[in-house]
DODRENDO-772153 format. One line per field, with one value per residue (C-alpha): residue number from 1; y, z, x; residue in one letter. Coordinates in steps of 0.02 Angstrom, whole numbers, always signed. Layout:
N
pos	c(NUM	...)
Y	c(Y	...)
Z	c(Z	...)
X	c(X	...)
code	c(a	...)
This chain:
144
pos	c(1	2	3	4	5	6	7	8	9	10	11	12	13	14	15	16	17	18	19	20	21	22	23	24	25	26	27	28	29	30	31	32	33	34	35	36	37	38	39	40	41	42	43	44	45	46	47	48	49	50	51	52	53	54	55	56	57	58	59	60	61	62	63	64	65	66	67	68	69	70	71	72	73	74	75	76	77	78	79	80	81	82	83	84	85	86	87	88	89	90	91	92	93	94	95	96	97	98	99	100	101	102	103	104	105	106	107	108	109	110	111	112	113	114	115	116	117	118	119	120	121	122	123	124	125	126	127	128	129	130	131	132	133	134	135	136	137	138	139	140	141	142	143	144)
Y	c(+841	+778	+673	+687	+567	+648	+563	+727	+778	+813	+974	+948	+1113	+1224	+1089	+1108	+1304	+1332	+1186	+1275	+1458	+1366	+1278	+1328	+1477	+1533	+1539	+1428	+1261	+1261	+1172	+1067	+899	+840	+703	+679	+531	+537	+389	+311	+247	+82	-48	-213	-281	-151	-11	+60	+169	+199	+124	+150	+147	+66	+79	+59	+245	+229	+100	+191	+364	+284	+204	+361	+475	+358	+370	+555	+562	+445	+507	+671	+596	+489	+646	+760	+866	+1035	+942	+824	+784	+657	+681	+515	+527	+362	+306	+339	+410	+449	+420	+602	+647	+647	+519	+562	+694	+687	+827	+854	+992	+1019	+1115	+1036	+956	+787	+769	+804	+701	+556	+576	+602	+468	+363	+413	+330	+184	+164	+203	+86	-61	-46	+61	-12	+31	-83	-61	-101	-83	-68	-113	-164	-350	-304	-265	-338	-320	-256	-287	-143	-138	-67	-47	+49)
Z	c(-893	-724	-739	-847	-897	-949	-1014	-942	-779	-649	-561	-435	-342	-534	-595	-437	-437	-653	-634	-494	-556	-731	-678	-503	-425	-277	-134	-176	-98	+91	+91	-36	-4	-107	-93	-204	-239	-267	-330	-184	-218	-132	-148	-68	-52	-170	-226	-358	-487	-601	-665	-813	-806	-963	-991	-1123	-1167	-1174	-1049	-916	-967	-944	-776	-705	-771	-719	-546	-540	-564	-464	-331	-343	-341	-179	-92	-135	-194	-292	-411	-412	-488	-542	-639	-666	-764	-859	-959	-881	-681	-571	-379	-306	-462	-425	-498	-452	-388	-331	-264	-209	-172	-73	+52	+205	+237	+300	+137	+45	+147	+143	-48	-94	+10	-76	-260	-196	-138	-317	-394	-312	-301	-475	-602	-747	-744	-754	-654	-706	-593	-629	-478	-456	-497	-645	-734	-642	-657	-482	-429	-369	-149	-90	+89	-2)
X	c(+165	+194	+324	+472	+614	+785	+950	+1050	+1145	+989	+981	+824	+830	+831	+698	+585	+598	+558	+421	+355	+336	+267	+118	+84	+3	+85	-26	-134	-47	+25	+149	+263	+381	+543	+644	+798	+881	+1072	+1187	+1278	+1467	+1448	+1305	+1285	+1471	+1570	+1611	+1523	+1587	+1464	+1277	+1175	+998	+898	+710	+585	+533	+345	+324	+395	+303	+153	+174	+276	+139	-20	+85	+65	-114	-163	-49	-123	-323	-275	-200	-298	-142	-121	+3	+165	+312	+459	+607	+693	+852	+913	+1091	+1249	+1261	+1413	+1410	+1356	+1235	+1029	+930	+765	+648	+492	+391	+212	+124	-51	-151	-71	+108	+37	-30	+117	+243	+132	+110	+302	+338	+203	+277	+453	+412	+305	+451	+580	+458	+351	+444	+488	+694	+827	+1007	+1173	+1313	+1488	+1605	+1778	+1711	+1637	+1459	+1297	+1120	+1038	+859	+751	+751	+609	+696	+840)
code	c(x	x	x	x	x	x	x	x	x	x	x	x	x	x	x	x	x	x	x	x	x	x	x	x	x	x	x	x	x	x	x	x	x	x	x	x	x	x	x	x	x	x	x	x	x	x	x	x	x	x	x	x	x	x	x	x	x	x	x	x	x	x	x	x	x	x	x	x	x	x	x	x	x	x	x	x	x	x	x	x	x	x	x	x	x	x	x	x	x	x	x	x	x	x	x	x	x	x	x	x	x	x	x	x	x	x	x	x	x	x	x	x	x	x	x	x	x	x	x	x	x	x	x	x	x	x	x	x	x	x	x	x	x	x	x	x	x	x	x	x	x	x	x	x)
């Protein structure tokens, strides 16, 4: 499956490598694109010291894996990925990864690119803060 959700600490460069040497043949793509998204400590006005991340399970597989496949029909690419982690997250753990993988690197930076901004302007994830000020609800930036 192309796209995975996981309610555990994120390590992309372990989960790139195994999903890699499972269900692609090397040689057969040219060149492949990552981008991984790591909580930040700070947001907005404050200092952040932690944020959970709530979703509805099969509402978000769906649109995460409909993302992939389309993503990989409009780019032409070998295959793609995200992991998107949810629940509890520190500043300095990953979030997300997305990879993509295809003949030529335009393609695949163009596509990776293309799965985060889907992701940070369509997915369906909800973000709660905690700062010094307390608990709040934050709204997805696409810009961020």
């Amino acid at each position: 499956m192309p796209a995975k959700i996981i309610d555990r600490p994120l390590n992309p460069w372990k989960s790139l490598q195994n999903y890699q040497a499972e269900h692609l043949i090397s040689g057969q793509y040219g060149a492949t694109a990552c981008f991984v998204g790591t909580m930040r400590d700070f947001n907005i006005d404050s200092s952040v010291t932690s944020m959970t991340l709530e979703h509805y399970p099969t509402m978000t597989q769906q649109f995460l894996d409909k993302l992939c496949t389309r993503c990989n029909q409009d780019y032409a690419l070998d295959d793609s990925l995200i992991i998107h982690r949810v629940g509890l997250i520190k500043p300095a753990e990953p979030i997300v990864l997305t990879a993509t993988w295809s003949a030529h690197r335009a393609q695949a930076f163009d596509a990776c690119r293309y799965l985060m901004e889907e992701l940070k302007a369509r997915a369906p994830f909800w973000k709660k803060e905690i700062t010094e000020k307390g608990e709040r609800w934050v709204h997805n930036d696409i810009k961020d």
